[in-house]
N, C-alpha and C positions, 0 to 999 in steps of 0.2 A: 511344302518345301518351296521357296521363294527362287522364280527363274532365273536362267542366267540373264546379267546384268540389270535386273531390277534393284535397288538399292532401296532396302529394311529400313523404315524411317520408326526406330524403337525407343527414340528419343525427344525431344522438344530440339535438343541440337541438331541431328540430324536433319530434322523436317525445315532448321532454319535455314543450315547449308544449301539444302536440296532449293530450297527456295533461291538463295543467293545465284546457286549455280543456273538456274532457270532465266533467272531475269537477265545475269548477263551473258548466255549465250543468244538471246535474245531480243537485246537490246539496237537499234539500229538498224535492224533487220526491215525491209520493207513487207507487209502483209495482204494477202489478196484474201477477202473473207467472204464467204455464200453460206447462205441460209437454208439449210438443208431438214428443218421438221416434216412433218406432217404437211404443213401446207404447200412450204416448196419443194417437196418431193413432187405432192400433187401436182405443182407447175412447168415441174422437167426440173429438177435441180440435180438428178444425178444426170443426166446429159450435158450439164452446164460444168459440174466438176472435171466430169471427163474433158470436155473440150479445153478447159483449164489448164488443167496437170496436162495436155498435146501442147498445148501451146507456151506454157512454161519450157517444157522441155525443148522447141524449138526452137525459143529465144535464148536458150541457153542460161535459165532465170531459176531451173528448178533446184538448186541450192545456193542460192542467196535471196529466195524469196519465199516465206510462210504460207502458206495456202491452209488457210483453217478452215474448215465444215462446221459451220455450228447448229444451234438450235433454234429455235423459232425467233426472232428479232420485233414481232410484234403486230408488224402492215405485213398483214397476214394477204390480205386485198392487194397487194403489190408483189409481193413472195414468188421467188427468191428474191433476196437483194445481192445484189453485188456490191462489194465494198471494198475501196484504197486506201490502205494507210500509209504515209501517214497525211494524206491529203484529207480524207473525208469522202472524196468523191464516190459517187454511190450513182448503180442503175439501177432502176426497178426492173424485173422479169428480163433479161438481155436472153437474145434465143443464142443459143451453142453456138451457132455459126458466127455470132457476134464478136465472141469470147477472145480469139487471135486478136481482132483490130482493136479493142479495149486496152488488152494489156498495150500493145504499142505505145497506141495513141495518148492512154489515160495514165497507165502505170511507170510508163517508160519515159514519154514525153510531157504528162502534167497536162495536157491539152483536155478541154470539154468535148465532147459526141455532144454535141446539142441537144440532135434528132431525137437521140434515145433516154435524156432526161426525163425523172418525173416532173408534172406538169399539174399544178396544183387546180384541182376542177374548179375552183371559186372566181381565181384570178386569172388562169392561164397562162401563169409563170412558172417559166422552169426552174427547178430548184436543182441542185449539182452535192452539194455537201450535204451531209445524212445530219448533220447537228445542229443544220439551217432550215431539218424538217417542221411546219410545222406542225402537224403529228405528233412527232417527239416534244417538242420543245414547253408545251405547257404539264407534262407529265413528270413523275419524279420515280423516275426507273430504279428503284433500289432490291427489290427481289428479281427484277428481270433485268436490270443490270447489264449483270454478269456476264449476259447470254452472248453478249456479242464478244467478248474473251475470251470464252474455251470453246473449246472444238468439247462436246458430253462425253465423246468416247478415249478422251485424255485427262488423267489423272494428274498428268502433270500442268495441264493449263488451268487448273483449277489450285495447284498448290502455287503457280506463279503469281497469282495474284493475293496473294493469302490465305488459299484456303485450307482447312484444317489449324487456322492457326487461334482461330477463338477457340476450338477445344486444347490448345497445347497452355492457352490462358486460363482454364478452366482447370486442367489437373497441376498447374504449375503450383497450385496455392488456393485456390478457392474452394471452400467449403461446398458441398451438395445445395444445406442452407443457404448460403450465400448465392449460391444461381438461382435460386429460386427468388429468392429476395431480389435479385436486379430483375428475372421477368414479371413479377408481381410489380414491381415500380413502374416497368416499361410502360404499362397499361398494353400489353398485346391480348385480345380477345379472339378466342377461334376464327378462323378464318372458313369454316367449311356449314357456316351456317348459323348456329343461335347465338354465337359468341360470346361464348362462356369464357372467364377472364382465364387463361390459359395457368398465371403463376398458380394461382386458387385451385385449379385441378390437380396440378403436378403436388404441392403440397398435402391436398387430402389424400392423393395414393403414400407420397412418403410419409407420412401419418399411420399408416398400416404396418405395425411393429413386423420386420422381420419376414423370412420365407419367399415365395418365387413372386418376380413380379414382373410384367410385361409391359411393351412398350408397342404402338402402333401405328403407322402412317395410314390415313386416309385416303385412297385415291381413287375413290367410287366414284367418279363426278359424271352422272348421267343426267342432267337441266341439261334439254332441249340448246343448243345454242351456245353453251357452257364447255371450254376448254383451257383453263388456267392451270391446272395442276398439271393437266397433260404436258403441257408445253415446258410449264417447270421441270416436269422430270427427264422429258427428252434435249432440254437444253441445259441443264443443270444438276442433273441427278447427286450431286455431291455435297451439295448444299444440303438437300435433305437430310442428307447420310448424316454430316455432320449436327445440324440439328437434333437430332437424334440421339446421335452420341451424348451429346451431352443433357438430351432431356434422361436418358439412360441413367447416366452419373447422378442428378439429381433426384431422379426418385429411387434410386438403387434396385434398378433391372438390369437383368445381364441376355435380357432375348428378346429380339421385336421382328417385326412384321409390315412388310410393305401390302397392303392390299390395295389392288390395281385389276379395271376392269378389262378383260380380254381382246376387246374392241380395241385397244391401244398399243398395238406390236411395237411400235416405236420406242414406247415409254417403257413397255415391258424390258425389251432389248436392253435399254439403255442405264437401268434401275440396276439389272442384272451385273452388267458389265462393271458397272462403278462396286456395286458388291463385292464381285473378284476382285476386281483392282486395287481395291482398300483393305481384303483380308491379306493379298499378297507383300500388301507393303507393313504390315503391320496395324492399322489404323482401325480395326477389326478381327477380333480374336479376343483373345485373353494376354492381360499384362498391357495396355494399350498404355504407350509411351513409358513403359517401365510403371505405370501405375496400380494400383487392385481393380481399374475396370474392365472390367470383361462384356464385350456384346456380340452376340450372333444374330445377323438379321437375313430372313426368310423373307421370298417372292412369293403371296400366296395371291392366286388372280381369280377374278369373279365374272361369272355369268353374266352379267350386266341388269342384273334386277334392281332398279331404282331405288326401293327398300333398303337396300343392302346400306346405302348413303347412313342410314340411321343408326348410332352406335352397340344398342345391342343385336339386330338384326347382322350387322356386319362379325359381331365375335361368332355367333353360330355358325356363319358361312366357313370362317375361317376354322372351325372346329369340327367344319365338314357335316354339322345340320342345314337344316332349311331355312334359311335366311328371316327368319321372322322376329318382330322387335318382340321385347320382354318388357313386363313390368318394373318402373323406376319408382322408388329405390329399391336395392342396393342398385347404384350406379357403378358405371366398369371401374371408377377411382377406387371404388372401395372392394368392389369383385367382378370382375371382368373375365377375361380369358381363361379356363377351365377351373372357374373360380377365384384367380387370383387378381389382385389389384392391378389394373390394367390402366394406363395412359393413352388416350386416342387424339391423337390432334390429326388435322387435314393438310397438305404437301406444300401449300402456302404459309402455314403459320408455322411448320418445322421449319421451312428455309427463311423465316424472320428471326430464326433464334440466335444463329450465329452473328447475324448483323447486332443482333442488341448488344450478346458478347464482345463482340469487337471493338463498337461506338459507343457503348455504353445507355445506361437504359434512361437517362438525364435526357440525351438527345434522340433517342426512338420517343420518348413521351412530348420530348418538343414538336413534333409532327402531328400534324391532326387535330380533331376537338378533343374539349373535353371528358368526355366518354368513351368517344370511339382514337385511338391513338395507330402514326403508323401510316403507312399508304394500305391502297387496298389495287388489288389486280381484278378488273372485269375484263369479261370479254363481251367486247362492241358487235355488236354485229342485227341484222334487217334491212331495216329501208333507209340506209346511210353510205356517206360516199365513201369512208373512213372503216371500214369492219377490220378487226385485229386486237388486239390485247392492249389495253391500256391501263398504267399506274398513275396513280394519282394520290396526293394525300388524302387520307380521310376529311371531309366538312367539304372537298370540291364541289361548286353547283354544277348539277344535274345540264344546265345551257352549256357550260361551259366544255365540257364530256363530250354532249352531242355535236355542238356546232365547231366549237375551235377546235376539238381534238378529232371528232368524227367527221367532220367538214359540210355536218349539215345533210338533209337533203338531198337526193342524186334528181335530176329531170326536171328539178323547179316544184315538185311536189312538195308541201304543207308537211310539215311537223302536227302530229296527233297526240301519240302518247311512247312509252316507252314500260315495258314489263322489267324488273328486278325482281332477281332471287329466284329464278329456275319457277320450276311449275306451280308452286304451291306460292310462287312470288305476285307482288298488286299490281295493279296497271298505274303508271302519274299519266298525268292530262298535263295538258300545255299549260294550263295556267300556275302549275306549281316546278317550271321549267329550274326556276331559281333556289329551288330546294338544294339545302348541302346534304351531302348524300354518305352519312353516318348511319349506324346501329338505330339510334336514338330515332332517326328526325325519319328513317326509313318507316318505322314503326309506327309513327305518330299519321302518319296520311295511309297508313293499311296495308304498306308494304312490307319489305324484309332484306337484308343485305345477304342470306342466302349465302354461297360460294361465290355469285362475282356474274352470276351472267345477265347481264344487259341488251332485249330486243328492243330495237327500235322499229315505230309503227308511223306510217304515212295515211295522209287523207283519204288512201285508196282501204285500209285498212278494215272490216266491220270488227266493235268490238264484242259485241254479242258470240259470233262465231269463234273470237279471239278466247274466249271464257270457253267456249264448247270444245275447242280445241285441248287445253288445258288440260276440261274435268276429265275428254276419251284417255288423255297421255294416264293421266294419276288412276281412271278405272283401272286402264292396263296393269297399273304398276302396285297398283294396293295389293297386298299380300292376302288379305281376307280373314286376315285373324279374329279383327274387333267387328263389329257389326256396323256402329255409327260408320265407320270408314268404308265398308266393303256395300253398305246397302244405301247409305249415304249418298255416296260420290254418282255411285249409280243413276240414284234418282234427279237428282243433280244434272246429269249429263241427257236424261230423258227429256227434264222439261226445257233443258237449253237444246235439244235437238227439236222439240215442237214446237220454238223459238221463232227458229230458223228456217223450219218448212212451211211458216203462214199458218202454224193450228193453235196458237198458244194467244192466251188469255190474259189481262190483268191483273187477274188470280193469279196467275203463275210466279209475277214479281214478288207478289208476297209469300208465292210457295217457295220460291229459290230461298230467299232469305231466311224461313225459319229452317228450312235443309240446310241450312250453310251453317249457322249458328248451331243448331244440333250434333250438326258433324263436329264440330270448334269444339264444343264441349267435352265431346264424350267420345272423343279416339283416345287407342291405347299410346299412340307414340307419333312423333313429328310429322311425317307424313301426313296422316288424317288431321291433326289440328291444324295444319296451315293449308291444308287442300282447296278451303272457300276460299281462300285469300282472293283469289282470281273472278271469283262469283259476287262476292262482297266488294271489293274494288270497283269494280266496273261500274255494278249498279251505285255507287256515289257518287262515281263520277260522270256517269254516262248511262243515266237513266234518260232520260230523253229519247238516248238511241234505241233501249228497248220499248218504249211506249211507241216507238217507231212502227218495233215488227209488229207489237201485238195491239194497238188501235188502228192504225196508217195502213198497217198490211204492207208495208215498205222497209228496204233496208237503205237508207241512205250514203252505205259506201259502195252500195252497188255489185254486194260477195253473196247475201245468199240468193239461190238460184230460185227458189219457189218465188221469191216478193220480187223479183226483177223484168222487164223484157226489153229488148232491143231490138233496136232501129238503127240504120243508114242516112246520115245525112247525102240526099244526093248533091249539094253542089258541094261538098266537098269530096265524094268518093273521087277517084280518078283514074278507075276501072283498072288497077293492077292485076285484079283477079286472087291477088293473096289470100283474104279472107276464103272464098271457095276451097282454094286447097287445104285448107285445117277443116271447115267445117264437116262434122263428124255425121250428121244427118241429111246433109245434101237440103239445107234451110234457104241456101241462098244461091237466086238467081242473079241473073246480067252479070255486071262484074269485070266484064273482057270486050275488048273492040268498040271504046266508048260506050259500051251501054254501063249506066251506075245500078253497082250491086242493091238490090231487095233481101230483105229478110222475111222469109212465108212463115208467119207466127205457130201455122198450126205444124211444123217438123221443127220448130225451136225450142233445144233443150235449155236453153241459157247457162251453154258452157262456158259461154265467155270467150271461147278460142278467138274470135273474128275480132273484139273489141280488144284483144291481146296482141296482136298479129298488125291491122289497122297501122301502117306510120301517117299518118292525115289524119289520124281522131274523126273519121269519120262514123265511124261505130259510137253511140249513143246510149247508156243504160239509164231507163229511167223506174 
């Protein structure tokens, strides 16, 4: 039964009214907008809202001025933003107490807060308008958009800007066929990993005469470093929905399934919320817009087992077995979900489907290269001054990503390498900085475009350890079904731990390699085949560095702690005494009252704390 004063959008008319009625009670309106995800929660964003909605209410502003919450905005590293419209003007991180003199100064009187300007770490200039970011300005925000328009937990900021209106184009007149046919045209390929051409799957399940059939959103997304879908759903959850809908219509399912890992209260929350709000108004259920589709869509959420990312591992979770992948073929197109022809795409590539819809799949294919079409959402984030969500078309170089959008470097520190595609993703080196960063071209140097997560690695970096890191994450997460994967990865991670301790051998470069390739061959499912990627990578590019540990006895970034030791330069120490207080064995002497701190080798564990701590660089690892 539909609440009071909610208004039944049961029609394509109706949902256009509701639209008109939206835009213009809201037109003119001045708006105050804070970035309220995960991150700037993290940063105080609900103290900032409250100090808001105080301070509105005392300038006598709280109804003639918008105050939207939205979802993650992207400068994740800056989070919350604050934002004026219709100036532009924008703070990074403003504390509560700020929030009164803002609105004044900035909302009221159009004046700059200098002080509290972001301040670009490159040049040292302040920047005042969000669209004069440069952050923003070489990206091409079209799934994440949006984010800065709706408030996620308004149904209506999402119908004021169009949405639901590619599905009211989709039952107005176009064939199941025919949707399929514009995303097969679009060139849209999975976004949650091997990227499989999206139209191409949705056809093989409507292919499957007749009977029940399923629809499912991907939102497993556990790479290390990796939070795109998250953000999509906390900041956009209706875009999914609609995606859906009409991947729904096209393959002729009338039930799907959000699967979403529990770690993410936010997204869950927010997934939910849009769920009611869209059965309430009509836009879910049965008879949607007066038409035969019917869909019901279920919150089912996951343990957080990495596996689960893999598509037949993920139907069994969802079917309430043990999360473990299955033999391909039959693929879920053709039997999936308690056997019936199932659709899986990932929460990125459903929220690109109503864009196609709406712009048409002529100009989703005009974006991008060749093969790979489309922008793609990473998340930036390591040893960079810039960490946060960035869109970009597909074929962007890889410099361009790091430096103009990530801003480079933080401390003057060297650009090394950069890991793509979550764990099972390859390392690039510097000298392939200019690589476009497609399906295709990721492939072709050892890598993978993965779901989108991007670490960035500095000179301080070892890669050796960086690979040891990795294989610990994927032992943890291998399910142990297949052997090549569960005993594999194992040994794998043995000989990269004797690596790293100073015991590993010559041998062992050529032991890694045939272990990696073994693995590659002979797992049952994606996980284990791209598990070496990170082992096989490295060593291409960065064998030297392992000839390092195991002839040299040396790590040349200065990370593993067996090939390291350290010393004090005394004429730069300047006896603050810092170092003494972290060290954890009582290693070092003098340090205080002009005497320059000693390191006594034989109580040094080479934790590194003193060379971490050190503002004079006077800690030395050699």
């Amino acid at each position: 039964m539909i609440a009071p004063g909610v208004k039944l959008l049961d029609s394509v008319a109706r949902l256009e009214a509701r639209r008109d009625e939206l835009v213009s009670a809201r037109a003119g309106r001045p708006c105050v907008i804070v970035s309220a995800s995960t991150c700037g929660t993290a940063n105080g964003a609900e103290e900032l809202i409250r100090a808001l909605q105080d301070g509105l209410k005392q300038l006598g502003l709280a109804d003639r001025v918008d105050l939207r919450v939205t979802g993650c905005l992207g400068f994740c590293e800056q989070e919350p933003l604050l934002i004026f419209r219709p100036s532009n003007m924008f703070y990074p991180r403003p504390a509560p107490g700020q929030a009164r003199r803002l609105l004044e100064e900035s909302l009221l009187g159009g004046k700059v807060v200098e002080e509290m300007c972001y301040r670009d770490p490159r040049t040292g200039q302040s920047v005042w308008r969000i669209d004069r970011l440069p952050f923003y300005g070489r990206q091409q925000r079209l799934v994440l958009g949006a984010n800065m328009e709706v408030d996620p937990c308004s149904i209506d900021d999402y119908l004021a800007i169009g949405g639901y209106g590619a599905l009211a184009m989709v039952l107005a007149g176009a064939t199941p066929e025919r949707v399929i046919q514009q995303v097969e045209a679009s060139g849209l390929r999975g976004r949650g990993g091997g990227g499989f051409p999206t139209g191409r799957k949705w056809r093989i399940c409507r292919s499957k005469a007749g009977g029940k059939k399923y629809i499912i959103c991907n939102a497993d997304e556990g790479d290390p470093g990796a939070y795109m879908d998250r953000s999509i759903l906390e900041g956009n959850p209706h875009s999914v929905l609609e995606g859906m809908l009409i991947g729904a219509y096209a393959i002729g399912a009338d039930e799907g399934y959000v699967y979403v890992r529990a770690e993410y209260p936010l997204a869950v929350r927010n997934i939910h919320l849009a769920i009611d709000q869209a059965t309430e108004r009509g836009l879910l259920g049965d008879g949607i817009f007066g038409s035969k589709l019917n869909l019901r869509v279920h919150v089912s959420r996951g343990a957080g087992a990495f596996v689960c990312g893999e598509e037949t591992a993920l139907i069994a979770s969802v079917e309430g077995r043990l999360g473990t992948p299955s033999p391909r073929p039959p693929y879920p197109a053709e039997r999936g979900l308690w056997g019936k022809p199932t659709v899986i795409n990932n929460v990125e590539t459903w929220a690109n489907v109503p864009l196609i819809i709406a712009r048409g799949a002529e100009w989703f294919a005009g974006i991008g290269t060749e093969n790979s079409k489309g922008t793609k959402v990473f998340s930036l984030v390591g040893k960079i001054n810039n960490t946060g969500l960035v869109e970009v078309p597909m074929g962007t170089r890889l410099r361009e990503i790091v430096f103009d959008i990530g801003g480079g470097m933080p401390e003057g520190r060297h650009f090394k390498a950069v890991q793509t595609g979550g764990p099972s993703g390859g390392v690039i080196p510097e000298s392939l900085l200019d690589l476009p960063i497609d399906f295709d071209a990721l492939t072709e140097v050892g890598a993978m475009m993965g779901s989108g997560g991007m670490i960035v690695m500095d000179d301080r970096t070892c890669i050796v350890d960086v690979a040891r890191y990795f294989m610990n994450f994927l032992r943890e997460e291998s399910c142990g079904k297949c052997t090549p994967c569960r005993e594999g990865i194992k040994n794998m991670l043995a000989v990269l731990t004797r690596i790293c301790e100073g015991k590993g051998g010559v041998e062992d470069i050529t032991r890694l390699e045939r272990l990696a390739r073994g693995v590659k061959a002979g797992s049952l499912c994606g996980l284990g085949t791209t598990a070496p990627n990170p082992v096989l990578s490295t060593l291409r590019y960065f064998k030297d560095e392992y000839m390092a540990h195991v002839v040299d006895k040396r790590c040349p970034a200065g990370v593993c702690t067996a090939l390291i030791s350290l010393s004090i330069d005394e004429g730069k120490c300047k006896a603050c005494g810092r170092c003494l207080k972290v060290c954890p064995t009582a290693a070092i002497t003098g340090g205080e009252k002009k005497v320059p701190a000693k390191i006594l080798p034989d109580k040094c564990i080479h934790c590194r704390a003193c060379f971490e701590t050190c503002p004079f660089d006077a800690v030395t690892i050699t």
